[in-house]
Wavefront OBJ file of the C-alpha trace (Angstrom):
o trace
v -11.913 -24.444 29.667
v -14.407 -22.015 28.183
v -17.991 -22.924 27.696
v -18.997 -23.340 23.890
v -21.356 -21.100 22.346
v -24.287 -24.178 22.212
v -23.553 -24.295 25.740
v -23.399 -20.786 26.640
v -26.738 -20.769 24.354
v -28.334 -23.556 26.580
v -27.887 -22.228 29.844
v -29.348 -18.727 28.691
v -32.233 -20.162 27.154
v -32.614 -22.329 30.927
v -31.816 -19.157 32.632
v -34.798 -17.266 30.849
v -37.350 -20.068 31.825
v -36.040 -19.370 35.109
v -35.614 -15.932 35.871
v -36.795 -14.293 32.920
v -34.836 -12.420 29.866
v -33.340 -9.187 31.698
v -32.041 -11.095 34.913
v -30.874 -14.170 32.250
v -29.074 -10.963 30.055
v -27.481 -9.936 33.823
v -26.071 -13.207 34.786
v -24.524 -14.001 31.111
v -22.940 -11.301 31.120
v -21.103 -11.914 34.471
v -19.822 -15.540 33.070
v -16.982 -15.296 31.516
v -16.980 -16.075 27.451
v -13.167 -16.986 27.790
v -10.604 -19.131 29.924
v -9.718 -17.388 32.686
v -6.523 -19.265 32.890
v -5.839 -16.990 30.280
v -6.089 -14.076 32.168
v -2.909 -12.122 32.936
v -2.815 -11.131 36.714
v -0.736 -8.246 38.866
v 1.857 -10.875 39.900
v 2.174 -11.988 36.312
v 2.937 -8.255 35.522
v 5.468 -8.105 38.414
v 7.179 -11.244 36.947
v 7.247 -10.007 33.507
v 8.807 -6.588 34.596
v 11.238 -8.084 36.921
v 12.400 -10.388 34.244
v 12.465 -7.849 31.425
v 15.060 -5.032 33.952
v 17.368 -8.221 34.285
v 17.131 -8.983 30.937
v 17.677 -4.560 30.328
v 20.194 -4.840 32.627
v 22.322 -7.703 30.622
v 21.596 -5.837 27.585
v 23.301 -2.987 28.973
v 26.139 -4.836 30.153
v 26.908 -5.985 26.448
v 26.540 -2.663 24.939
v 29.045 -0.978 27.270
v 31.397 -4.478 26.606
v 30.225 -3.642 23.333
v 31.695 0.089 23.296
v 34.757 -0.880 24.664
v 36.057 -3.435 22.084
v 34.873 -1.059 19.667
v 36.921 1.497 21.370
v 39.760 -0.810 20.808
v 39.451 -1.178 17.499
v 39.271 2.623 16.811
v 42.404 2.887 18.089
v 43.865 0.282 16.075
v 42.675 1.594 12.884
v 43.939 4.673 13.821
v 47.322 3.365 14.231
v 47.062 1.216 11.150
v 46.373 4.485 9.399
v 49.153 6.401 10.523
v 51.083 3.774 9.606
v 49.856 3.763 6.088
v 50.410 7.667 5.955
v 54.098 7.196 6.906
v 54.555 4.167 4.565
v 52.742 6.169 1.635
v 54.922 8.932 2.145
v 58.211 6.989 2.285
v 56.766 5.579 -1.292
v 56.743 9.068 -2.626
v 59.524 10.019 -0.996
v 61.391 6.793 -2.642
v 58.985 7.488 -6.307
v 60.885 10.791 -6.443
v 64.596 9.947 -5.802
v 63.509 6.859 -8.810
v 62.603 9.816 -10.957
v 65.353 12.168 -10.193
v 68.390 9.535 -10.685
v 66.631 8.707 -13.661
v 65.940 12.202 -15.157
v 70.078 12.516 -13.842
v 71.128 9.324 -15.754
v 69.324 10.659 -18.878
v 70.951 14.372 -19.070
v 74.405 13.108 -17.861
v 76.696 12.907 -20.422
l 1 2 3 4 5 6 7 8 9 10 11 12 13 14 15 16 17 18 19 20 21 22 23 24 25 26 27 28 29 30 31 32 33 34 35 36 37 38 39 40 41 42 43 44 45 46 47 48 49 50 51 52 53 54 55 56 57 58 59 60 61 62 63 64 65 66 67 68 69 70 71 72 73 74 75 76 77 78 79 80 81 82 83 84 85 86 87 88 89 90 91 92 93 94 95 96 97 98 99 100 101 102 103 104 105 106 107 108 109
């Protein structure tokens, strides 16, 4: 746990009776202000980057899973649309013999 600042205060002020202001200023400066439990270290590094390539690594896995089932579905909406062609053109198709029976029914005597 990190000194205060009345403490840190107190122990420069002691240090200053003792060794005198620039030695005091030397020695402060070498304590920490901060919890050094706080401090990240090499192996904490190493950690972090192992865990982050596995976690890289299972990302990757889902995107390629990921471009497969869209893969899937491209095909499928390609096949749904060449269905839709085919059944739009049958409509026409069927529109036009409507039209010519009836243009025939209304000319035939």
């Amino acid at each position: 746990m990190p000194a205060s600042e009345a403490a840190r205060h107190d122990l420069y002020n002691g240090l200053t009776e003792l060794l005198g202001p620039q030695r005091a200023e030397t020695l402060m400066a070498a304590l920490p202000a901060y919890d050094t439990s706080d401090l990240v270290t090499k192996s904490d590094l190493a950690l972090f980057g192992t865990e982050m390539r596995a976690e890289m690594s299972e990302l990757g896995a889902r995107v390629s899973q990921l471009e497969v089932r869209m893969t899937a579905v491209e095909s499928a909406l390609v096949a749904i649309n060449l269905r839709l062609d085919r059944m739009f053109l049958a409509l026409v198709g069927g529109l036009i013999v409507i039209v010519a029976a009836m243009i025939g029914t209304a000319f035939m005597p």
